[in-house]
C-alpha positions as a Markdown table, in Angstrom:
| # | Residue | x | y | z |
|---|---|---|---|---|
| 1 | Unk | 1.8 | -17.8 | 15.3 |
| 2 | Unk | 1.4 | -14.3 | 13.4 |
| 3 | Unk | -2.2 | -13.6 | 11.8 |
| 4 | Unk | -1.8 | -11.6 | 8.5 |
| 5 | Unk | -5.3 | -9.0 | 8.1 |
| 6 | Unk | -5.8 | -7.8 | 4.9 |
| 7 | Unk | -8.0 | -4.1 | 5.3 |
| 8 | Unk | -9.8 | -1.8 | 3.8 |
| 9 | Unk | -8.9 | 2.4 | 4.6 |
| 10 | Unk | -11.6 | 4.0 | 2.8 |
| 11 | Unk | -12.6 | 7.6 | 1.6 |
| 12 | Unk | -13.4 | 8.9 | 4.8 |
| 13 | Unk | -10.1 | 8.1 | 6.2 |
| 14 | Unk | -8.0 | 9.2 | 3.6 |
| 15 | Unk | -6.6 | 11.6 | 5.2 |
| 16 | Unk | -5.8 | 10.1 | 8.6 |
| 17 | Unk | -2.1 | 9.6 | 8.3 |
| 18 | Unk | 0.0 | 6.3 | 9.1 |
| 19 | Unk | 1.0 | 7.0 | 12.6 |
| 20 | Unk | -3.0 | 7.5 | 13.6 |
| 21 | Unk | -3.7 | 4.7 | 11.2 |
| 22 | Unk | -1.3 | 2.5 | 13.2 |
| 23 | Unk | -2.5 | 4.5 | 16.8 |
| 24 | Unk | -6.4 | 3.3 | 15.9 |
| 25 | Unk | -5.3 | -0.5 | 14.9 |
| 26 | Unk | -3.2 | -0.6 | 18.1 |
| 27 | Unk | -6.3 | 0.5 | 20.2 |
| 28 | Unk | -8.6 | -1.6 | 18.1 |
| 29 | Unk | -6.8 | -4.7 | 19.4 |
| 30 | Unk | -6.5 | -3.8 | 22.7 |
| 31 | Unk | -10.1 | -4.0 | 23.0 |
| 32 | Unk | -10.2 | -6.8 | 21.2 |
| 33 | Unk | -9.2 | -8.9 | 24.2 |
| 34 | Unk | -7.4 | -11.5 | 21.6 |
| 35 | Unk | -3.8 | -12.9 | 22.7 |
| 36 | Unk | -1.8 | -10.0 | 21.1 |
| 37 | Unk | 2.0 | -10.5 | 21.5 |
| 38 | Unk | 3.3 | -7.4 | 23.6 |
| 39 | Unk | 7.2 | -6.7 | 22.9 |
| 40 | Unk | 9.3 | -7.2 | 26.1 |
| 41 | Unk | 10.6 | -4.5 | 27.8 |
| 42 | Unk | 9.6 | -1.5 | 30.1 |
| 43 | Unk | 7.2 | 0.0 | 28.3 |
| 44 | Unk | 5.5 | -3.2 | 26.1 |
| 45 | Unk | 3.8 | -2.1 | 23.0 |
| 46 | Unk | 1.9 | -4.3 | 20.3 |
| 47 | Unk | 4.1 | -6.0 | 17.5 |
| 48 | Unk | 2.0 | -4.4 | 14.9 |
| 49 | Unk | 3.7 | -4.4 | 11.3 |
| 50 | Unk | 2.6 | -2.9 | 8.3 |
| 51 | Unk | 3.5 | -4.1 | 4.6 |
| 52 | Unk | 3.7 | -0.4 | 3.1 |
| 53 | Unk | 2.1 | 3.3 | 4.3 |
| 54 | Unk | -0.4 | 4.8 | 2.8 |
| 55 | Unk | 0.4 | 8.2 | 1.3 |
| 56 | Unk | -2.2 | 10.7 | 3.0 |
| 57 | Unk | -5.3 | 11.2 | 1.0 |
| 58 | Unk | -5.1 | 7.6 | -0.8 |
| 59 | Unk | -7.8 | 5.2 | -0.3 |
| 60 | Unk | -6.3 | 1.6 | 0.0 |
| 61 | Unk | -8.7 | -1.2 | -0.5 |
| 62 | Unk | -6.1 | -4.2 | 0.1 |
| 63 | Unk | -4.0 | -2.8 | 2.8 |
| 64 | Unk | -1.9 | -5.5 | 4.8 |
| 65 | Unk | -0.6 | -5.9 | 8.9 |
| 66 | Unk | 0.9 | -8.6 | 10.9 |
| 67 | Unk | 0.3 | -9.3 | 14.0 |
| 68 | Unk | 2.1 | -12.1 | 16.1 |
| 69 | Unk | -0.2 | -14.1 | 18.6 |
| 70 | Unk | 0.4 | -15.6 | 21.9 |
| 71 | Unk | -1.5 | -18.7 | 20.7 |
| 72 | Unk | -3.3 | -20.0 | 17.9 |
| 73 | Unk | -7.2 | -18.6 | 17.0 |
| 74 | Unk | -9.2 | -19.5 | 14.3 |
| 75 | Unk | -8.9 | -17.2 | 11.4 |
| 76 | Unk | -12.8 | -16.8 | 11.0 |
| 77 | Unk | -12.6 | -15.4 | 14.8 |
| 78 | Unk | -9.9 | -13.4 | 14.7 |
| 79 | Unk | -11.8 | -11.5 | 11.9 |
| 80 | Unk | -15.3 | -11.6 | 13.6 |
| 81 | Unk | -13.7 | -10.0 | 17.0 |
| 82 | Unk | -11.3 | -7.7 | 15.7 |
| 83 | Unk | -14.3 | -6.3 | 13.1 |
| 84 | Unk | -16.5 | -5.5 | 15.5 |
| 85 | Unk | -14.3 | -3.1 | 17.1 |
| 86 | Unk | -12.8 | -1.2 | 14.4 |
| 87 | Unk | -13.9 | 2.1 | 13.2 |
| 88 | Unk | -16.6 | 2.0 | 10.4 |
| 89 | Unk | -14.3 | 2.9 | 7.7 |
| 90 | Unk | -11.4 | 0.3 | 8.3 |
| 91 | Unk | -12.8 | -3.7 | 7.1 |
| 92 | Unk | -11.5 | -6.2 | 7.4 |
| 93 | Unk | -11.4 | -8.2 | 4.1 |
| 94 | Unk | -9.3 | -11.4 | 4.8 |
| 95 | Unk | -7.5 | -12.7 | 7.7 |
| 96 | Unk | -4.8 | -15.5 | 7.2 |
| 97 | Unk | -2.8 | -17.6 | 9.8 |
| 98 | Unk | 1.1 | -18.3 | 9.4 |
| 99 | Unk | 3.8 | -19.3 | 11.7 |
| 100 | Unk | 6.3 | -17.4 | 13.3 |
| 101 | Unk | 8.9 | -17.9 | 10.4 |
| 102 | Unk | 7.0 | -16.7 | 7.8 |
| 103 | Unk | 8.8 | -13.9 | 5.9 |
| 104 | Unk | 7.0 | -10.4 | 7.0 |
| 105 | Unk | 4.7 | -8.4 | 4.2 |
| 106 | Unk | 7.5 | -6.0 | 4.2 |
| 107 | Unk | 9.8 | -8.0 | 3.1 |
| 108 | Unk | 8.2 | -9.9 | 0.8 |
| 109 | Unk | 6.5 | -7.1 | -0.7 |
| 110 | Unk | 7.5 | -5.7 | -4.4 |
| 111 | Unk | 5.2 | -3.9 | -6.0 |
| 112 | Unk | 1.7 | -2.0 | -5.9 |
| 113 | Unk | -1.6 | -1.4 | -8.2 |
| 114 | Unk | -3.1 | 2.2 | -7.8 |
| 115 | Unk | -6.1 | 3.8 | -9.6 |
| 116 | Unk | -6.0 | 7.5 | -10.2 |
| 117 | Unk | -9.6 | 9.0 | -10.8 |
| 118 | Unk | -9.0 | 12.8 | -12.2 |
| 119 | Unk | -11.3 | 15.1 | -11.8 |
| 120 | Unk | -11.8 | 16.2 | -15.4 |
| 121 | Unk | -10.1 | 14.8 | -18.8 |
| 122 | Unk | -7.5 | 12.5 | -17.7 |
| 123 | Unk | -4.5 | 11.3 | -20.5 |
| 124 | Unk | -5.0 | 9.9 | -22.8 |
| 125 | Unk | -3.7 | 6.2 | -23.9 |
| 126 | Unk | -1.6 | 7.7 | -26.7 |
| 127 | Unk | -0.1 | 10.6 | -24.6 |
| 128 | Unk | 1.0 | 7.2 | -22.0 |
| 129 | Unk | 2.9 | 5.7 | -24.7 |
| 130 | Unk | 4.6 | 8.3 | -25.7 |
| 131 | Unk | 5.2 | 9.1 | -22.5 |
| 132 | Unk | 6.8 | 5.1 | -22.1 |
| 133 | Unk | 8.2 | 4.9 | -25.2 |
| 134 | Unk | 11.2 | 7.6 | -23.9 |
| 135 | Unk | 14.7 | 6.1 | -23.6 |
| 136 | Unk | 14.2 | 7.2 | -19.7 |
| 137 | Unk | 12.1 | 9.0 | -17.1 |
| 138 | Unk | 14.5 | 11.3 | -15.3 |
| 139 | Unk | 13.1 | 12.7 | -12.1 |
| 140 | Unk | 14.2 | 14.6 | -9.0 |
| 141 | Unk | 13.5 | 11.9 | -6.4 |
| 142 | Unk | 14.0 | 12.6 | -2.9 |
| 143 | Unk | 16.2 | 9.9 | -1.3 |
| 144 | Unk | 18.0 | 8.7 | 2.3 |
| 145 | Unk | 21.1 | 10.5 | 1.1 |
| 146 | Unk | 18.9 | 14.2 | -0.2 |
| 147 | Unk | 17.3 | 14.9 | -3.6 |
| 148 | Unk | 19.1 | 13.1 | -6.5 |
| 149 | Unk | 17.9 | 12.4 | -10.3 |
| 150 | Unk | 16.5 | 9.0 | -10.5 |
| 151 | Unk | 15.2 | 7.1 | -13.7 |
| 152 | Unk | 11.5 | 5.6 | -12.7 |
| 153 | Unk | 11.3 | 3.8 | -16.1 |
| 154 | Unk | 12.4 | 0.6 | -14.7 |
| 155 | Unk | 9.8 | 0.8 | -11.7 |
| 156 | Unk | 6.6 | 1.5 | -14.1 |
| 157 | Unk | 5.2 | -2.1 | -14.5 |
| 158 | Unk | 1.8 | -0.9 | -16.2 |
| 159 | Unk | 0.2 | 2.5 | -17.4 |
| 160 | Unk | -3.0 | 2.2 | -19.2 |
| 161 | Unk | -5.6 | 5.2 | -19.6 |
| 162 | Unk | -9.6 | 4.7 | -19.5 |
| 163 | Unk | -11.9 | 7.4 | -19.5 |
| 164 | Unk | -11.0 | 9.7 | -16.7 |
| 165 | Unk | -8.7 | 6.6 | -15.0 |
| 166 | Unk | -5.4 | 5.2 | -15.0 |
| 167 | Unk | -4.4 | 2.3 | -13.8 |
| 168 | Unk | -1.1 | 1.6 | -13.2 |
| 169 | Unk | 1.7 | -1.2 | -11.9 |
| 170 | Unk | 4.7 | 0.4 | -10.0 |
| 171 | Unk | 7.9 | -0.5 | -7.5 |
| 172 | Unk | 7.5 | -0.7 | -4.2 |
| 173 | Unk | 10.4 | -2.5 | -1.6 |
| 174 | Unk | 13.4 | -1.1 | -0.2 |
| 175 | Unk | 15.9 | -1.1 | -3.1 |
| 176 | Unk | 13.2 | 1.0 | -5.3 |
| 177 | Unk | 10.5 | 2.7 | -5.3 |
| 178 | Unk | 7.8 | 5.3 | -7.3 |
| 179 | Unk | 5.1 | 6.8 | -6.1 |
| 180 | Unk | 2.4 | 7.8 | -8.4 |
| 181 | Unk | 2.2 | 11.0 | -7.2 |
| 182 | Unk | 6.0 | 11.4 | -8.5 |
| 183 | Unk | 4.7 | 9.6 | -11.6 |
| 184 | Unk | 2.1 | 12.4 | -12.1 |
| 185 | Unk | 4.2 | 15.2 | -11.9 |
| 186 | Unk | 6.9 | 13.4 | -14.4 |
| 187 | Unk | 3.7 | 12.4 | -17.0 |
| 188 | Unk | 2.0 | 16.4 | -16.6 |
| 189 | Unk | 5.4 | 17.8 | -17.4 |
| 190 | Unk | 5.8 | 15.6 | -20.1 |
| 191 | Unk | 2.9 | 16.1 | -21.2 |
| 192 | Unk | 3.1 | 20.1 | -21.0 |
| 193 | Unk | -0.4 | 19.9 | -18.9 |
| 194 | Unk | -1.3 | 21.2 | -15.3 |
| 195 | Unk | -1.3 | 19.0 | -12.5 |
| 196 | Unk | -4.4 | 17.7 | -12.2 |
| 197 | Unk | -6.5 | 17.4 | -9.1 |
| 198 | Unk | -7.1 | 13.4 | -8.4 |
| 199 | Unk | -8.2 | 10.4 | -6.0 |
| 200 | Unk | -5.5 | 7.8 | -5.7 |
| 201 | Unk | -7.0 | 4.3 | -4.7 |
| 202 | Unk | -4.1 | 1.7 | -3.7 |
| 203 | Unk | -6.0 | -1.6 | -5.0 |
| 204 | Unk | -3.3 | -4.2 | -4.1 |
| 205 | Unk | -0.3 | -4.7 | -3.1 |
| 206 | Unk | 2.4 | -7.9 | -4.7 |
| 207 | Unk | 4.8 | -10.2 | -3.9 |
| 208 | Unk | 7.2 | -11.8 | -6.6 |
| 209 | Unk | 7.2 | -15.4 | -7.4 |
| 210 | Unk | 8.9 | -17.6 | -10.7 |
| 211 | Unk | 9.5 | -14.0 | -11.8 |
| 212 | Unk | 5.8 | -12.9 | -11.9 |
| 213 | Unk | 4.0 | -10.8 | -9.7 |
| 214 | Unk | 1.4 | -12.4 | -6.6 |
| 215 | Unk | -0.7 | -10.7 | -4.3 |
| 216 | Unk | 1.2 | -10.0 | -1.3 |
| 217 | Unk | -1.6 | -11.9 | 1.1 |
| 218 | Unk | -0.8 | -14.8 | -0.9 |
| 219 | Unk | 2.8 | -15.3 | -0.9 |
């Protein structure tokens, strides 16, 4: 059995990289005293997964782990016990039981919903579909194989401007991928405008299904 925790990281742990993240979830469940699943080995460690890191300095309000069980637990007790010894700033939001074949978060996963709070004037809605409407979005994108000019068109799924917010849709598995602080840089150039100072917010994360996107905790 494998319980899948969705979690909140917020604002005062934005900039607590993924290895502590992961360090601080690992020692959360050790206290926990629930039947964690230790790998096998000389030295066994928790078989803690993760669907995607964080980028540091984002606040992610529907992040998503695995862990495998040595039995089965009731999902309202899982989330009772493991809440009560987690930092303040890392909630628990929903907890939800599968079985051992169920594909993991990271490989089901496909996409992501961020919200970008600028600090001043943010672009506006007509400066976004210009900036859509080119035939491509040529970047430098770093890469396994080095730096190499990449086309993040395709990955931009949504881009709408409100006020001092956007809100926007992009790639995120294994065969692509954008940022949105890559998308940033690519829309200030564009847009001939300084790099703005900003608060990214990670709101969701998605799995695909029938060709349309679902959240991730629900595929």
């Amino acid at each position: 059995m494998k319980m899948l925790a969705v979690f909140e990281k917020g604002a005062r742990l934005r900039h607590i990289g993924h290895l502590d993240l992961m360090r601080a979830m690992q020692r959360a469940l050790r206290r926990s005293d629930l039947p964690i699943r230790y790998s096998q080995g000389f030295s066994p460690h928790i078989l803690l997964t993760f669907a995607a890191p964080l980028s540091l300095g984002n606040i992610g309000k529907r992040e998503i782990m695995e862990i495998p069980l040595e039995k089965p637990l009731q999902e309202a007790y899982f989330s009772r016990v493991l809440s009560g010894v987690l930092p303040q700033d890392i909630r628990i939001v929903q907890v939800r039981a599968t079985d051992d074949q169920h594909k993991s978060p990271m490989a089901l996963l496909r996409a992501a919903r961020y919200q970008i709070d600028f600090s001043s004037a943010s672009f506006t809605q007509e400066e976004l579909s210009a900036f859509l409407n080119q035939e491509d979005i040529t970047v430098q994108k770093k890469t396994k194989s080095g730096v190499r000019p990449t086309d993040i068109k395709p990955m931009i799924y949504e881009l709408t401007s409100q006020e001092s917010s956007i809100w926007t849709t992009l790639s995120l598995c294994e065969e692509r991928s954008c940022k949105p602080e890559l998308l940033l840089h690519a829309l200030a150039e564009f847009c001939g405008k300084p790099l703005p100072q900003v608060l990214i917010t990670r709101l969701a994360l998605f799995a695909e299904k029938d060709g349309c996107f679902i959240p991730l905790e629900d595929a």
